[in-house]
C-alpha beads as a LAMMPS data file, in Angstrom:
LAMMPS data file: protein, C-alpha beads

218 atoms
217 bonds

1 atom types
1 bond types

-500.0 500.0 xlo xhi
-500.0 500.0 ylo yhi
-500.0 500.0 zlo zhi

Masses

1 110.0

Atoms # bond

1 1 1 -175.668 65.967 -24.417
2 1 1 -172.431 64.808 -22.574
3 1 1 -170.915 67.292 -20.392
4 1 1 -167.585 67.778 -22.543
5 1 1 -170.280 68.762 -25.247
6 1 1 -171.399 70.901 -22.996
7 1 1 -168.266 72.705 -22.108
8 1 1 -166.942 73.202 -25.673
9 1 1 -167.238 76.774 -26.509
10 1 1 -169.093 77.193 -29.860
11 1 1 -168.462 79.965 -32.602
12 1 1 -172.298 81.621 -31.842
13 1 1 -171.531 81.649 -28.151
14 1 1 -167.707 83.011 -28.027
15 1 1 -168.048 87.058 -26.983
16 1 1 -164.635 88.971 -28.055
17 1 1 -162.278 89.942 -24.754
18 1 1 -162.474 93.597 -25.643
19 1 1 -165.047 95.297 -27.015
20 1 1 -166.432 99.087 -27.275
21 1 1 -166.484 99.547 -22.813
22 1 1 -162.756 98.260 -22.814
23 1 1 -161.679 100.574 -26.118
24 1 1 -163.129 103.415 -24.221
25 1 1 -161.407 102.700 -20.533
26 1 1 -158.542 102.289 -22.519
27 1 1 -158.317 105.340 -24.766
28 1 1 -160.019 107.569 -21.745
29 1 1 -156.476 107.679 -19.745
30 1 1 -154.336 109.105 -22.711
31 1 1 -157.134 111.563 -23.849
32 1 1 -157.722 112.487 -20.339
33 1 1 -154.140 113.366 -20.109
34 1 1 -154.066 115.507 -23.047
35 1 1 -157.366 117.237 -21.941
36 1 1 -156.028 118.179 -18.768
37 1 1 -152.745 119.559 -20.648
38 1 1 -155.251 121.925 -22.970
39 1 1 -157.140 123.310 -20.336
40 1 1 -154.388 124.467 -18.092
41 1 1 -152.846 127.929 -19.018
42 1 1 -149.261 127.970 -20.307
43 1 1 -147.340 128.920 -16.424
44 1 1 -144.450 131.204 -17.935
45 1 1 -140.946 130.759 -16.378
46 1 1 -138.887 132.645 -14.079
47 1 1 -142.012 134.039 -11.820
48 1 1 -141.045 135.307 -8.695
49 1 1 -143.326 133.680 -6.026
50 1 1 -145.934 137.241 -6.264
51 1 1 -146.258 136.215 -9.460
52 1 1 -147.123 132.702 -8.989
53 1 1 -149.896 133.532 -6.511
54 1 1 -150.681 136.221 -9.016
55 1 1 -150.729 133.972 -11.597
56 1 1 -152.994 131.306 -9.823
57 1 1 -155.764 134.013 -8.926
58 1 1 -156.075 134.722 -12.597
59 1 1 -156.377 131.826 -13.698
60 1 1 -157.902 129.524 -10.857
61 1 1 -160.756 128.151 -12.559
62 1 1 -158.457 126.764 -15.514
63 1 1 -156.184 125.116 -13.343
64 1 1 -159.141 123.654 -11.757
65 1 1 -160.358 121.958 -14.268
66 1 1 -156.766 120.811 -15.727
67 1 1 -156.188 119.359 -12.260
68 1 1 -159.419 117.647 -11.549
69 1 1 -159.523 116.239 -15.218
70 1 1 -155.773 115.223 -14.773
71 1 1 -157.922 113.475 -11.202
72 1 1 -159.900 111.428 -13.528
73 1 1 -157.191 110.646 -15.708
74 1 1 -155.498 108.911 -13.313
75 1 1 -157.916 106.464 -12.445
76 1 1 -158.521 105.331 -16.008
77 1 1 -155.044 105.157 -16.733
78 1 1 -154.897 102.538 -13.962
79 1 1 -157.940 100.928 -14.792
80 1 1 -156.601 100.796 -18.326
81 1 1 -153.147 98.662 -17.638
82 1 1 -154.274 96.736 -15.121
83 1 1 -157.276 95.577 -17.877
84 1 1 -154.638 94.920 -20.581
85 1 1 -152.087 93.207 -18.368
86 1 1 -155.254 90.523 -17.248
87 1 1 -155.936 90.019 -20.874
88 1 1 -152.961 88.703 -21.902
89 1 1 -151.858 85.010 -21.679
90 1 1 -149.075 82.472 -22.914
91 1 1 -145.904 85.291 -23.802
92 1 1 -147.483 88.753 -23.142
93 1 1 -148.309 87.423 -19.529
94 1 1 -144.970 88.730 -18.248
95 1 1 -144.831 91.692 -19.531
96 1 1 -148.510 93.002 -19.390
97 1 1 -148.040 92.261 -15.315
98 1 1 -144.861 94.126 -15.455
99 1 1 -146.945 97.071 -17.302
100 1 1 -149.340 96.797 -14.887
101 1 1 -147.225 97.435 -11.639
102 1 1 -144.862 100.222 -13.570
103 1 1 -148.380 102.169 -15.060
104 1 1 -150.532 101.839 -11.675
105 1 1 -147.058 103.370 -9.547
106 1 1 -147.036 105.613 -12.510
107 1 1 -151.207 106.344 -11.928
108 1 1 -150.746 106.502 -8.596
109 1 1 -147.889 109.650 -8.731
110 1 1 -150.339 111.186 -11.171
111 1 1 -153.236 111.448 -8.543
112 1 1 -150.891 112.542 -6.018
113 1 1 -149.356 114.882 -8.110
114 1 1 -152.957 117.026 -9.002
115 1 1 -153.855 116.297 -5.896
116 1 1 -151.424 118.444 -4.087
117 1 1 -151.644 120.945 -7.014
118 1 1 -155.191 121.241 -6.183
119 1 1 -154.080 121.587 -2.353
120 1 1 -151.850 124.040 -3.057
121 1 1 -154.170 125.951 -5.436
122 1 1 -156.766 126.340 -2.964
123 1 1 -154.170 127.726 -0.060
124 1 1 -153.093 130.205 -2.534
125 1 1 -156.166 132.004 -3.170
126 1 1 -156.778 131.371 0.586
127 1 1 -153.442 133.482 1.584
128 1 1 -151.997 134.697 -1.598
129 1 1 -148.458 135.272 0.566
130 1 1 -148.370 131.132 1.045
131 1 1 -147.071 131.193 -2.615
132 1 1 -143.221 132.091 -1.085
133 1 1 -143.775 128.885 1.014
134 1 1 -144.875 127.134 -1.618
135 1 1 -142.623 127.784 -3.945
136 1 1 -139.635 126.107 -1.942
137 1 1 -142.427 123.144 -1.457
138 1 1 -141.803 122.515 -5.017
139 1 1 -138.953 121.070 -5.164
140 1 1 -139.558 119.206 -2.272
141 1 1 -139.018 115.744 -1.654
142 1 1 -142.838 114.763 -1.733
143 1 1 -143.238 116.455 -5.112
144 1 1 -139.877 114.818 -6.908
145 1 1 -140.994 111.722 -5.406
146 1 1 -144.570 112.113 -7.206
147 1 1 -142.732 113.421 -10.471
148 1 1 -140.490 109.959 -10.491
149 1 1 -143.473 107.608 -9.946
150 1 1 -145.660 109.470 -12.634
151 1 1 -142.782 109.880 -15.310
152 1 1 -141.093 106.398 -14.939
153 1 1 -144.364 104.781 -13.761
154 1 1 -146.463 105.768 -16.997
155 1 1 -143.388 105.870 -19.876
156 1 1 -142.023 102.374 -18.508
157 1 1 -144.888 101.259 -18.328
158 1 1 -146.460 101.926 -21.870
159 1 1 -143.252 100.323 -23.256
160 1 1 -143.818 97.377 -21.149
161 1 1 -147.447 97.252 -22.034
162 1 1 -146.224 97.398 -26.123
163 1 1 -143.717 94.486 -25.377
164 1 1 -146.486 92.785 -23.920
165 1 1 -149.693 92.798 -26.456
166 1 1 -146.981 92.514 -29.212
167 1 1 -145.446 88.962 -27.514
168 1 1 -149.382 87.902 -27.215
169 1 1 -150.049 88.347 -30.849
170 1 1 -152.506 91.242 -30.789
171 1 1 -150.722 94.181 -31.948
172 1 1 -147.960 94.148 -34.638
173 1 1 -144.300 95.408 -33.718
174 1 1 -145.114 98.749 -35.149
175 1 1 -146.619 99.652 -31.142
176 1 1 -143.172 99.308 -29.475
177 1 1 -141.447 102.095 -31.217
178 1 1 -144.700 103.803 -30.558
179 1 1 -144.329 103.175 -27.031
180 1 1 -140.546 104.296 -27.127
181 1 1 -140.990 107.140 -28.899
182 1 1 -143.334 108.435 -26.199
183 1 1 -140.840 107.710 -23.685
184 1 1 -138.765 110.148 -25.794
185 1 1 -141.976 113.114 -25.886
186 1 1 -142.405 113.015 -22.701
187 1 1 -138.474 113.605 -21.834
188 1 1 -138.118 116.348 -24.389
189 1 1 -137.782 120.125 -23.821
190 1 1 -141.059 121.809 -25.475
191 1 1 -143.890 123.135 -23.636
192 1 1 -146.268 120.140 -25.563
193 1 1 -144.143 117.243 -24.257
194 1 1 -147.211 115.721 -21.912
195 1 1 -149.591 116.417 -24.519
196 1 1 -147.477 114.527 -27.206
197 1 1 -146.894 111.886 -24.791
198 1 1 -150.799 111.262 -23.632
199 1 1 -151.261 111.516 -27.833
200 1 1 -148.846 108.969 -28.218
201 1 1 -149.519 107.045 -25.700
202 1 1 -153.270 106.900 -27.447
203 1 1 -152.258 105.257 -30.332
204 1 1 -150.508 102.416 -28.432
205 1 1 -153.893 101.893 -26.650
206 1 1 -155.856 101.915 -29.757
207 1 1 -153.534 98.997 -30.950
208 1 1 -154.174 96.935 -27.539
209 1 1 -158.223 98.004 -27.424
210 1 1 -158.081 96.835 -31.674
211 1 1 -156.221 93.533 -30.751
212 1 1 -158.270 92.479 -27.710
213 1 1 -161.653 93.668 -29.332
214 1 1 -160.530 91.049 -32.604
215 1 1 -159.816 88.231 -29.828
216 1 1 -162.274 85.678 -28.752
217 1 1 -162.478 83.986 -25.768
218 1 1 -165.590 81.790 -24.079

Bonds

1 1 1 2
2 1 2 3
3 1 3 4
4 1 4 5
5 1 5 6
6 1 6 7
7 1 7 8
8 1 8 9
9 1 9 10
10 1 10 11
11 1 11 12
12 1 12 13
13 1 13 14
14 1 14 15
15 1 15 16
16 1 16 17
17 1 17 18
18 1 18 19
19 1 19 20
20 1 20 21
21 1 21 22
22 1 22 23
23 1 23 24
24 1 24 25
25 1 25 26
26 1 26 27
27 1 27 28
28 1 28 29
29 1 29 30
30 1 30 31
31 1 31 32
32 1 32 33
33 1 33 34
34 1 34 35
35 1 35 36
36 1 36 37
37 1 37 38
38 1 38 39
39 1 39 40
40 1 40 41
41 1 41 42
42 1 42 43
43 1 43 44
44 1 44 45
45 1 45 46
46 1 46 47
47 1 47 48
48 1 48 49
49 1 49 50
50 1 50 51
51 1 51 52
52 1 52 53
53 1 53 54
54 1 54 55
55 1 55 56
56 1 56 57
57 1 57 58
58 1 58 59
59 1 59 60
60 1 60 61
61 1 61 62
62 1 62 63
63 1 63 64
64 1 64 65
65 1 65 66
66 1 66 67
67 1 67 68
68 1 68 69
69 1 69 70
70 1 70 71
71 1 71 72
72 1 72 73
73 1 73 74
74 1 74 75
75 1 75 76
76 1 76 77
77 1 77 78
78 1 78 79
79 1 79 80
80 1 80 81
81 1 81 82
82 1 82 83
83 1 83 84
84 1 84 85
85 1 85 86
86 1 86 87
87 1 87 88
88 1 88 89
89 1 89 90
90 1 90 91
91 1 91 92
92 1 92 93
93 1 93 94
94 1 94 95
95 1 95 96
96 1 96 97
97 1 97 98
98 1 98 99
99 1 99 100
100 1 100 101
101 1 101 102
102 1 102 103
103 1 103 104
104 1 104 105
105 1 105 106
106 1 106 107
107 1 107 108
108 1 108 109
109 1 109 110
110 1 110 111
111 1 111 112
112 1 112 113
113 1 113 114
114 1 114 115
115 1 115 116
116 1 116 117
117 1 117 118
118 1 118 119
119 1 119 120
120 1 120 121
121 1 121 122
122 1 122 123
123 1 123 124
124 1 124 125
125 1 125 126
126 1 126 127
127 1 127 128
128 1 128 129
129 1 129 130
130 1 130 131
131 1 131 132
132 1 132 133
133 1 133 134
134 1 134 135
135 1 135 136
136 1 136 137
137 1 137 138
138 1 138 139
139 1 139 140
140 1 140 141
141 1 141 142
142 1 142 143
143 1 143 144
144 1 144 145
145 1 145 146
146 1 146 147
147 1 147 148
148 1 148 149
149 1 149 150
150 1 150 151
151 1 151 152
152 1 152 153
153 1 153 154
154 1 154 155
155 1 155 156
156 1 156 157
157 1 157 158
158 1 158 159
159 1 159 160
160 1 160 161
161 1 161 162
162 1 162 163
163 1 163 164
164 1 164 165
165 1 165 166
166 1 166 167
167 1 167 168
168 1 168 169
169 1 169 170
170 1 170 171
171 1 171 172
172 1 172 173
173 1 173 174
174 1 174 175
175 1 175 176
176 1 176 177
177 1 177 178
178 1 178 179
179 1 179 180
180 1 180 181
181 1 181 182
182 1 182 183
183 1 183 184
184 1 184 185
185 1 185 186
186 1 186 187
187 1 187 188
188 1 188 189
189 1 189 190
190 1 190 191
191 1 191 192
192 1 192 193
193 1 193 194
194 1 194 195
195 1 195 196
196 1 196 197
197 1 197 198
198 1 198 199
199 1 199 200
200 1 200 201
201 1 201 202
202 1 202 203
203 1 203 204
204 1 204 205
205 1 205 206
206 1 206 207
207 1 207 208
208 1 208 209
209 1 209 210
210 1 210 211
211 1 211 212
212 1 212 213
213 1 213 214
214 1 214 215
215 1 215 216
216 1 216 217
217 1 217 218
């Protein structure tokens, strides 16, 4: 057998370039996301800062969990654009490296983000009279900073990623105004908007994790 016969990928020996580990890393981030939104009690406006460290006592454990799960949602939200964006050739190439820089910065501002909620969870029950410091902390250059990159990071992103899987044939057109309309959830006014974003933001995934699992490659 010659070595170009050799070389030439065969039907039984092509394996598809997605398959049930990169459906889960995929759909993990967005269902992280709205996990993390569930868990954490609704934080009424208009507390005075007693009330915020009251708030935070009573409810410690809850915000917690939200946090740490918001932790690990980060990381597979990375994980997740940085696998699409390496899976994509000829058109999507572009885009899906795009996707990957904006929803990595976006990742990134997400980790920060519970991170420092965690931080400043912990020095509240610590010293409940740290929440009058705290509260001026929040609007803060460090924590607008982390808002920006998570916001613009993840919603620009997602779009990017759409534009991208759509360009390389896997996923019909139907996933951009997905994408775009998760852009607009995540801007709007209600209470739910991060938890109809991350459920959003689950169905675009879906289409990527379906298109790559129905590609094969060598």
């Amino acid at each position: 057998m010659s070595t170009q016969q050799i070389d030439q990928p065969t039907e039984s020996t092509a394996r598809p370039a997605g398959g049930r580990g990169t459906s889960l890393v995929l759909l993990a981030g967005p269902l992280l996301v709205v996990a993390s939104e569930l868990v954490a009690p609704r934080w009424p406006d208009g507390l005075s800062a007693a009330q915020d460290a009251a708030f935070v006592t009573d409810h410690g454990d809850r915000l917690m969990w939200s946090w740490l799960v918001g932790l690990a949602a980060a990381g597979f939200l990375a994980a997740g654009f940085v696998l699409v964006a390496t899976r994509l050739d000829a058109r999507g190439r572009i885009a899906g490296r795009v996707a990957a820089v904006l929803g990595v910065t976006g990742a990134t501002g997400l980790a920060a983000h519970m991170a420092t909620e965690l931080f400043m969870r912990d020095l509240v029950l610590a010293d409940p009279a740290a929440a009058s410091v705290l509260a001026g902390a929040e609007d803060g250059l460090a924590l607008i900073v982390q808002i920006l990159m998570l916001v613009f990071g993840t919603t620009l992103g997602l779009i990017a990623l759409a534009v991208g899987v759509t360009r390389a044939g896997l996923v019909g057109r139907w996933v951009v105004p997905v994408a775009v309309l998760a852009l607009v959830a995540d801007f709007s006014p209600t209470g739910w908007s991060t938890t109809l974003f991350g459920l959003l933001m689950a169905v675009v995934m879906a289409g990527a994790a379906r298109g790559l699992a129905s590609r094969t490659r060598p």
